[in-house]
C-alpha positions in Angstrom: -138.4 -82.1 -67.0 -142.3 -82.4 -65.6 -143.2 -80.5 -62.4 -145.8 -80.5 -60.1 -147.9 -78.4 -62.7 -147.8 -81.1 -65.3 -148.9 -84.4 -62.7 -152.2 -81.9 -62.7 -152.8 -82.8 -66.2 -151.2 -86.6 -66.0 -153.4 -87.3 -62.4 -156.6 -86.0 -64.5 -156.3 -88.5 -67.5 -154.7 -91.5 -65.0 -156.3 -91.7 -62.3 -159.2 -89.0 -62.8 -161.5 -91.3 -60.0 -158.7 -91.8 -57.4 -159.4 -89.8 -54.3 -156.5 -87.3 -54.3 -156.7 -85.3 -51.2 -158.8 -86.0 -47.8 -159.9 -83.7 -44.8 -162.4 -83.7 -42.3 -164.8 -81.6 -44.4 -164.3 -84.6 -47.2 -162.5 -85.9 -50.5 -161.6 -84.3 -53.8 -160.5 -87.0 -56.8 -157.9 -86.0 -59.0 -159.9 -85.1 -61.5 -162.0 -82.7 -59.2 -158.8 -81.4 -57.5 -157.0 -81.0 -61.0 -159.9 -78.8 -61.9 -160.0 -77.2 -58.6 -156.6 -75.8 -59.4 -156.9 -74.8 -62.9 -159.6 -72.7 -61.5 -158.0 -70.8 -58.9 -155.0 -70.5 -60.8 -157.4 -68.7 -63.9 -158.9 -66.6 -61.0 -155.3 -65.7 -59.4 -154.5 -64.8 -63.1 -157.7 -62.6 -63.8 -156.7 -60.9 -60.7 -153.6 -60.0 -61.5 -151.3 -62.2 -60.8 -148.3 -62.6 -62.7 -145.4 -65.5 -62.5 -142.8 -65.1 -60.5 -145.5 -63.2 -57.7 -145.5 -64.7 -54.4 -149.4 -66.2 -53.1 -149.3 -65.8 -49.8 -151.6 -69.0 -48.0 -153.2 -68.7 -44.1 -154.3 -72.3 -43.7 -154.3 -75.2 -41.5 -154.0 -79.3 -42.7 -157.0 -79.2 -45.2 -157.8 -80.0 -48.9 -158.0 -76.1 -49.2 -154.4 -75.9 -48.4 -153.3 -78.5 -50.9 -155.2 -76.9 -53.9 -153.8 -73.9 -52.9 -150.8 -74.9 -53.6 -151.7 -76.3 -56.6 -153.4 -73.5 -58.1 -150.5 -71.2 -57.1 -147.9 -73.2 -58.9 -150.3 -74.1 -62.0 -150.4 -69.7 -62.3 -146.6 -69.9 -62.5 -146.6 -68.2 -58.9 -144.9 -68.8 -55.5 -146.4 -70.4 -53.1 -146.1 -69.2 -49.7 -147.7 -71.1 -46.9 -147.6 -68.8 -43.5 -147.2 -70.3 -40.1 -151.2 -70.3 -38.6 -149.3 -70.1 -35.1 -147.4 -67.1 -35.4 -148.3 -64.2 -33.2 -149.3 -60.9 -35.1 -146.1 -59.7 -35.2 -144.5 -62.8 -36.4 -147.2 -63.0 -39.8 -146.8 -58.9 -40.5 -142.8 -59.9 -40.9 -143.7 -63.0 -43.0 -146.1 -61.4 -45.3 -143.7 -58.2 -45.5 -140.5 -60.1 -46.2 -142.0 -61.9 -49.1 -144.4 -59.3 -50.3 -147.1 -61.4 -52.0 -149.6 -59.9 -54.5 -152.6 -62.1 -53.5 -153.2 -63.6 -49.6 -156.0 -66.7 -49.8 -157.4 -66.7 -46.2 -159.1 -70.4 -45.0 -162.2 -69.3 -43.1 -160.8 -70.2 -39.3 -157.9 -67.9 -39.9 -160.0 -64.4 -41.4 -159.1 -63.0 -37.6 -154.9 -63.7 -38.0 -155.5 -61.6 -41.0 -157.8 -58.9 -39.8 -155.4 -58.4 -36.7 -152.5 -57.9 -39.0 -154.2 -55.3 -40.7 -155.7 -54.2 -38.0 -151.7 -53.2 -36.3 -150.5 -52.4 -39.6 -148.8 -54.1 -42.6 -147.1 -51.6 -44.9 -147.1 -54.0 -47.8 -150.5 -53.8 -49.9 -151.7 -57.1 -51.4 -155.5 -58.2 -51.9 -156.6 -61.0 -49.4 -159.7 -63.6 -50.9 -161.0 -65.4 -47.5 -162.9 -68.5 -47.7 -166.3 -68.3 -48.8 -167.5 -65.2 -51.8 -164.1 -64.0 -52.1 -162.3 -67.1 -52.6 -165.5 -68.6 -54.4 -165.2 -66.2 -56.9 -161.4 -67.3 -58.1 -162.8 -71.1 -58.2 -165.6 -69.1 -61.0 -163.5 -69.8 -63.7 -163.2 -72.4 -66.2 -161.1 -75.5 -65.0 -158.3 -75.1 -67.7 -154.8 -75.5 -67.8 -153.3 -71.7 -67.8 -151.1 -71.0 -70.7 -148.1 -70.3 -68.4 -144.8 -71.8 -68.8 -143.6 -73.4 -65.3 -139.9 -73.8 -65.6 -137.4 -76.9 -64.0 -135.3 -74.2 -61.8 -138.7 -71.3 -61.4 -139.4 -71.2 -57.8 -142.2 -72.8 -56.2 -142.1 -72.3 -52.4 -140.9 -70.4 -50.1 -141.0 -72.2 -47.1 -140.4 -70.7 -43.6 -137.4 -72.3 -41.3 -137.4 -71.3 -37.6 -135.3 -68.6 -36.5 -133.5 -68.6 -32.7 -132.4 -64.9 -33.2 -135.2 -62.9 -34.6 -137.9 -63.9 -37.0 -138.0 -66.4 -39.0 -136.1 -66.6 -42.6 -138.1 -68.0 -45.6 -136.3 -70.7 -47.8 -136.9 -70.7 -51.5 -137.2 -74.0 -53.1 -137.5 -74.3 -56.8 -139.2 -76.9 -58.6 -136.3 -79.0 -59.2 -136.4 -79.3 -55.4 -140.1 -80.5 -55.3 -139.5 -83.4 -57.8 -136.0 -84.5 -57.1 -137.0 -85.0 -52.8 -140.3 -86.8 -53.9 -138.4 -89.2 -56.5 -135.3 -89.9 -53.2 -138.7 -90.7 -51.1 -139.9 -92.7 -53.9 -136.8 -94.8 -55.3 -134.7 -95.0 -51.4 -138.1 -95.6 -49.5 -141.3 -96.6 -51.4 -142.9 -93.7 -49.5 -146.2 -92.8 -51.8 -145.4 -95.2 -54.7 -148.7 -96.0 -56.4 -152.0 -95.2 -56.5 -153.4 -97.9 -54.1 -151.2 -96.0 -51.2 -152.8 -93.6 -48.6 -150.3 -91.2 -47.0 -151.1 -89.3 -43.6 -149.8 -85.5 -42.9 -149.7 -85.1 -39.1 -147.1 -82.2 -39.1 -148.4 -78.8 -40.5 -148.3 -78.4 -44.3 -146.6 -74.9 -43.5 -143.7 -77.4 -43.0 -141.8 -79.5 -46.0 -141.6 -82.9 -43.7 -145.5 -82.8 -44.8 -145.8 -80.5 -48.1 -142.4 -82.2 -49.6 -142.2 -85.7 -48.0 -145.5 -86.5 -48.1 -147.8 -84.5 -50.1 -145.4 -84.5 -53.1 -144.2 -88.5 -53.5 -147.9 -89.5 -53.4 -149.8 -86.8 -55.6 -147.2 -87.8 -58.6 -147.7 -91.4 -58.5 -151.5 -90.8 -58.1 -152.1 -91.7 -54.7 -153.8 -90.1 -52.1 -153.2 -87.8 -49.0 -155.5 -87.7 -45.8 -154.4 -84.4 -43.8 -155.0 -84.7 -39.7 -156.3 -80.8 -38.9 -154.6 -81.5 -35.4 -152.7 -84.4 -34.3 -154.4 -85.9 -31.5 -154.0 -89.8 -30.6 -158.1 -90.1 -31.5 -157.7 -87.9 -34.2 -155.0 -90.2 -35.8 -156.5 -93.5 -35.2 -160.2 -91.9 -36.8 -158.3 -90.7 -39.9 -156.1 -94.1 -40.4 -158.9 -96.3 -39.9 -161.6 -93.9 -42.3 -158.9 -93.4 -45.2 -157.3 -96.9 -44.5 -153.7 -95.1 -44.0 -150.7 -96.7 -45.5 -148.0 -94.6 -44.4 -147.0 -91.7 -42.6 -144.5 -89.4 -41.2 -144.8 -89.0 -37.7 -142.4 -87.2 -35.1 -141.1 -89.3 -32.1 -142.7 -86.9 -29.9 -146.3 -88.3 -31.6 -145.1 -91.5 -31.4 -144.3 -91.6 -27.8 -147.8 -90.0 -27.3 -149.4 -92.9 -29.7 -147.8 -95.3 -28.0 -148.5 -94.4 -24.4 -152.2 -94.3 -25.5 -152.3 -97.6 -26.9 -153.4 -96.4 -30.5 -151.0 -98.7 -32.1 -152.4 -101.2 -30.2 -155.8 -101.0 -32.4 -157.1 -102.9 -34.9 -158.3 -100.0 -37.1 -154.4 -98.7 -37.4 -153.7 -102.1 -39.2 -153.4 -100.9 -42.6 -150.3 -98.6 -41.9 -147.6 -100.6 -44.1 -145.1 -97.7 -43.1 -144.1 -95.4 -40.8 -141.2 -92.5 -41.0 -140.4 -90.3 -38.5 -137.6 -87.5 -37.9 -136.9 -84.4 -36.7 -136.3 -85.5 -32.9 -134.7 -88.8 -31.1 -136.2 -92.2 -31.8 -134.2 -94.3 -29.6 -134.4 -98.0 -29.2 -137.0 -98.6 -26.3 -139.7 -96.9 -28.7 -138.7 -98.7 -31.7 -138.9 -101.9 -30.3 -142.6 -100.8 -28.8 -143.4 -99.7 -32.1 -142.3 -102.8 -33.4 -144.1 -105.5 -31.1 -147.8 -103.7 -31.6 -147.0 -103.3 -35.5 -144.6 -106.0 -36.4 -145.7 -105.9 -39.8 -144.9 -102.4 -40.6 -141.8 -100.6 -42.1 -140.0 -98.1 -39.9 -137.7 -95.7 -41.2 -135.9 -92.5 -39.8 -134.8 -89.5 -41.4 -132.6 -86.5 -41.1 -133.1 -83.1 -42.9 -133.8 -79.2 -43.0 -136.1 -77.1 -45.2 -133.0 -75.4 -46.7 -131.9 -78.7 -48.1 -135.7 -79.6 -49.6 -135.9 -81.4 -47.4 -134.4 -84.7 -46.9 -131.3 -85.5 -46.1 -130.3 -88.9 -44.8 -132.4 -92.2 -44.3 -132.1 -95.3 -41.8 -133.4 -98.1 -43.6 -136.3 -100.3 -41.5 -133.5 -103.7 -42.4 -131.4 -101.3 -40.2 -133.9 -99.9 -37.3 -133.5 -102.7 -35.1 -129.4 -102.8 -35.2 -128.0 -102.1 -31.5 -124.8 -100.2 -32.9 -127.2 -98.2 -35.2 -129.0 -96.9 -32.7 -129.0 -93.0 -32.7 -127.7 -92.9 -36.5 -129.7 -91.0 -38.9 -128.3 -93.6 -41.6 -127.2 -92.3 -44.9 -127.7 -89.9 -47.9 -130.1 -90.2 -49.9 -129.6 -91.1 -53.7 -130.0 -88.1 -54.9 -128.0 -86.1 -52.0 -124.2 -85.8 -51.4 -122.9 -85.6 -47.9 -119.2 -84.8 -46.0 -118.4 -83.8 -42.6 -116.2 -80.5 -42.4 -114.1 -78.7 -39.9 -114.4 -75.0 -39.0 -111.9 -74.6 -41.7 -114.0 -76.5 -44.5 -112.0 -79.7 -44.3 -113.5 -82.6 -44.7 -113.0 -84.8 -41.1 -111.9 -88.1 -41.5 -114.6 -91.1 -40.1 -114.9 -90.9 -36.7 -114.1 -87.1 -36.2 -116.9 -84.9 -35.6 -117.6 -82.5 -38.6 -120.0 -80.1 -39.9 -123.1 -81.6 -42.3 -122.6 -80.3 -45.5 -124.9 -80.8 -47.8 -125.0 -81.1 -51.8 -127.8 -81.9 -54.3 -130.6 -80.7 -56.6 -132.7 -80.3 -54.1 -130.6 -77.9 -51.7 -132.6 -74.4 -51.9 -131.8 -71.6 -54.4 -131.2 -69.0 -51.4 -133.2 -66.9 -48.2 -135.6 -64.8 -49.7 -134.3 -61.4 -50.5 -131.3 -62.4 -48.1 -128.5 -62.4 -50.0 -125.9 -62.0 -47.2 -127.2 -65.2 -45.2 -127.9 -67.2 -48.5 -124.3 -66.3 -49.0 -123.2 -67.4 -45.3 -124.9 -70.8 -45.6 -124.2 -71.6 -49.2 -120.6 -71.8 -50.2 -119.2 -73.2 -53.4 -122.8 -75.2 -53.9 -122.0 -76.7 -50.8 -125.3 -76.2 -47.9 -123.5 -75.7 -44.3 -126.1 -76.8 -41.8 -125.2 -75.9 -38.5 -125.2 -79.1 -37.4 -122.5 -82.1 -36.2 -122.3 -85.7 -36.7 -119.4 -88.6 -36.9 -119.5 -90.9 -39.6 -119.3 -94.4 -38.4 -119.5 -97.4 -40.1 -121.0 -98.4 -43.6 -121.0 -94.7 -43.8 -123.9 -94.5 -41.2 -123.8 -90.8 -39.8 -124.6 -89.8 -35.9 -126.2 -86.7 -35.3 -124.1 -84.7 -32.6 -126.1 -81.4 -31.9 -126.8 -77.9 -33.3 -123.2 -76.3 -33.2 -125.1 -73.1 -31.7 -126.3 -75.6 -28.9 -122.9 -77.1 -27.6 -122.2 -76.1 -23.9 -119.2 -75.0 -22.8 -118.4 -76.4 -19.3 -115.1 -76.5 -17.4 -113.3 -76.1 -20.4 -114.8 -79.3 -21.9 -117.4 -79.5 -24.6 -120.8 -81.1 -24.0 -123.5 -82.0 -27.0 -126.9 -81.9 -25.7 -127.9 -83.9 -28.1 -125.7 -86.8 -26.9 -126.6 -86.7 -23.6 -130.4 -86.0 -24.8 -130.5 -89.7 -26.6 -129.1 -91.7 -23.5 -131.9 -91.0 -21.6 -134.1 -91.3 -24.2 -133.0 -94.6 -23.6 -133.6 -95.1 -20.3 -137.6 -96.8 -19.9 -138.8 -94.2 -17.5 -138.3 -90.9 -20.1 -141.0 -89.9 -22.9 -139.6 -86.3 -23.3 -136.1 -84.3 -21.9 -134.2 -81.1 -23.2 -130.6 -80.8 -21.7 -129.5 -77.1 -21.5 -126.4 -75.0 -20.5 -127.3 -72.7 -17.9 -124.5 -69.9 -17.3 -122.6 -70.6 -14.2 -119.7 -68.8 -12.2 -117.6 -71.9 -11.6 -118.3 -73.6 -14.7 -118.5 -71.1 -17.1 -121.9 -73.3 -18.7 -123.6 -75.9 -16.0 -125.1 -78.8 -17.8 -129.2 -79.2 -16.6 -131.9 -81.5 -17.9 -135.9 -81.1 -18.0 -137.3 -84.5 -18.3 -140.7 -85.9 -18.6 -141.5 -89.0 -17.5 -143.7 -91.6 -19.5 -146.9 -92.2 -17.7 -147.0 -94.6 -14.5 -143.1 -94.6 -14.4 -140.6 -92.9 -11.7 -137.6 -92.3 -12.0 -135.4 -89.1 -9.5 -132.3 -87.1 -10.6 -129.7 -89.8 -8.6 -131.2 -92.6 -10.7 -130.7 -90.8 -14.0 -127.4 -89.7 -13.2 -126.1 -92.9 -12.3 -127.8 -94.2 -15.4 -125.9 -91.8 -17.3 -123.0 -92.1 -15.6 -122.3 -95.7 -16.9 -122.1 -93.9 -20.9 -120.7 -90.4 -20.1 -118.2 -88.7 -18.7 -118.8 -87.1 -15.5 -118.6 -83.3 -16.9 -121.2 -84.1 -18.7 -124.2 -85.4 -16.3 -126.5 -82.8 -15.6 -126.4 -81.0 -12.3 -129.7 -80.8 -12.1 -133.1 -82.7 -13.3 -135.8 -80.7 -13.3 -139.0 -82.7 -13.9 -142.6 -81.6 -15.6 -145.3 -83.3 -16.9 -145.2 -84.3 -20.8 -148.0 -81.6 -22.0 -145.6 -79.2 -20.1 -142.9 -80.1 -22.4 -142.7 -77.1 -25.2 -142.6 -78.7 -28.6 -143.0 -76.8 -31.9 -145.5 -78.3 -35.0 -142.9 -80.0 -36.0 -142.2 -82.4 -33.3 -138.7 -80.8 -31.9 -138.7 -79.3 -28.2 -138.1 -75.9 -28.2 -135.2 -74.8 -26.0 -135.6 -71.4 -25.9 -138.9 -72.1 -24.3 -137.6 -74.3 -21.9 -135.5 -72.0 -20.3 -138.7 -69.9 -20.1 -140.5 -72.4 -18.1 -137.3 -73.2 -15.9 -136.2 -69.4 -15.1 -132.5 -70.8 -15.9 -131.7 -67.9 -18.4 
């Protein structure tokens, strides 16, 4: 079965003058990235490394990340992109849990690294930063290393984010790789063909833009512009200069795209697709999205880095259908799906149940975690923490977190539910619903909203409007509102909570 490694050699000979990768700094073809990665991975080689040996990677979205990775996997190494945000702390624990032999430093990032050393990291490795050092691994000959990269080997080790502590690091292997960029391929077209132009907005530290995007396109021989920052400007310059087909874009940067009037352009008119996830798409953006691109595909998706990451798709012949509003559709081809109790029974339609989670793609384990790769995994099965009812034609709706289900006069309330009715209502871009500890309630149910620019809306009018939907244990006690930059949202679109309750003093 091919891997990443071999579309190196099969991009070369196909499509060797097909720009493979784009940045701001400029293009590489497949032939010149192809080479690019032979290179390095002959120069992480000469220096020692060995497969199996974790490449640790400081970058941000650039064409150095993506022959990083490359090159890594080409040596028959790991790849292990860090998180550029983390504090010092955060990176020490990162590089010490996976131990990499070699770090490759881009040039913005030299300081992360020098403050890390600086505190302390008890784990020796040799760092090459951008410029000589790294120069030097590219000195080698641009062949194909005579390494064997194996089906089940792995090839990343991805970080997912943790709530209590730092952050664990998922191993994929390259079964994962393949099998979640041929789902994207067969359920959704995403990347299929050379003539396509995919756009990562999310940081490639993150499989929504390594996995789903990168991947799909690089082994059909397209191409992949990488936005260093998403900014509304920043994304209508990159679309309109690299003639975007598709891309994966968070409802958070859709909101923000929309409020700006980006979609409105003419230079955006070459996007034939967009896909988004990892928050709420409800039906007042869709049908925005719709009237300024009516010619474009949308699709939404569900998924986690421990499953590879995708899980379940909505279809764009579905988007627009009322009662599938709020579903994250249904599993992909390659991914099997049932809803379980706290006991491990499967829940019959209707019933709220676990997402479980079976497929090639589901990671091999935590790194070097046995005991939580052991807690998550059961009997092949992936238990992802979080709830959903299966309605009809299978369609699943995503609940909440378990973790994040308030407890409140006895009852249980779903943030999440009450989270996508007011993302419904015309007035809210952003909102976070939290339970805040209370004497008489045990929980108290509280909202932080953000309201879309040139709209109003006060606490009585969203209550009411949430009243005609919910129960009245579950309408917040209290709106709290903030502008949308105030809103805390992580790289990968999703608000955090635990920083909400930062901002809000609510505990």
């Amino acid at each position: 079965m091919y891997t990443l490694v071999d579309f190196l050699r099969i991009n070369r000979r196909r499509n060797p003058d097909v720009v493979a990768v784009s940045d701001d700094e400029g293009r590489l073809t497949h032939q010149e990235l192809s080479d690019r990665a032979w290179s390095l991975a002959q120069g992480l080689i000469a220096a020692g490394v060995r497969p199996g040996d974790r490449v640790g990677v400081l970058t941000g979205n650039s064409n150095f990340a993506l022959e990083t990775f490359l090159g890594t996997l080409a040596a028959g190494a790991v790849y292990v992109p860090f998180n550029w945000r983390w504090a010092t702390a955060e990176l020490i624990h990162g590089i010490e849990l996976t131990k990499p032999s070699v770090v490759l430093v881009e040039a913005e990032f030299i300081p992360s690294l020098a403050a890390a050393e600086e505190t302390g990291i008890p784990h020796e490795f040799t760092a090459f930063r951008q410029g000589l050092e790294y120069d030097g691994l590219l000195d080698h000959a641009p062949v194909a290393p005579d390494v064997t990269v194996d089906f089940e080997d792995p090839a990343v080790i991805l970080f997912t984010g943790g709530t209590t502590g730092f952050s664990k690091g998922v191993v994929l292997p390259h079964r994962a790789t393949i099998v979640n960029a041929v789902n994207e391929l067969a359920d959704l077209g995403f990347g299929s063909g050379p003539e396509h132009v995919g756009l990562c907005t999310v940081p490639l530290f993150h499989s929504a833009s390594l996995l789903t995007v990168f991947a799909p396109h690089y082994i059909t021989g397209g191409t992949t512009a990488v936005l260093r920052k998403f900014t509304e400007e920043g994304f209508a310059e990159v679309v309109a200069r690299e003639h975007v087909t598709s891309t994966f874009a968070t409802p958070n940067m859709l909101r923000r795209l929309l409020g700006a009037g980006v979609l409105d352009r003419p230079e955006v008119k070459s996007l034939r697709q967009i896909h988004s996830g990892a928050g709420l798409l409800r039906m007042p953006d869709k049908l925005a999205i719709r009237a300024a691109l009516p010619h474009v595909q949308i699709f939404f998706r569900y998924g986690l880095t421990e499953a590879g990451p995708m899980v379940t798709r909505l279809h764009d012949a579905d988007i627009m259908r009322p009662e599938l509003d709020g579903s994250i559709g249904t599993p992909y081809t390659f991914v099997e799906v049932e809803l379980r109790d706290p006991m491990g029974n499967e829940v019959p339609d209707g019933e709220l149940g676990e997402i479980c989670v079976r497929g090639p793609a589901v990671m091999s384990g935590y790194f070097d975690q046995p005991a939580a790769t052991a807690d998550t995994v059961r009997d092949g099965w992936l238990y992802t923490g979080d709830l959903a009812v299966r309605g009809e034609g299978g369609n699943l709706f995503f609940r909440d977190r378990a973790k994040d289900m308030i407890k409140t006069g006895g009852e249980n309330v779903y943030a999440a539910e009450i989270e996508q009715l007011l993302y419904t209502h015309p007035a809210v871009m952003e909102c976070g619903v939290l339970g805040v500890p209370s004497e008489e309630w045990d929980e108290e149910v509280r909202a932080v909203v953000a309201l879309r620019d040139g709209a109003s809306a006060d606490q009585a009018e969203l209550q009411a409007f949430l009243r005609q939907s919910l129960a009245g244990y579950k309408i917040p006690k209290v709106f709290l509102f903030v502008s949308p930059d105030d809103m805390p949202v992580n790289p990968s679109g999703k608000i955090v909570k635990s920083k909400l309750r930062e901002i809000t003093g609510w505990g």
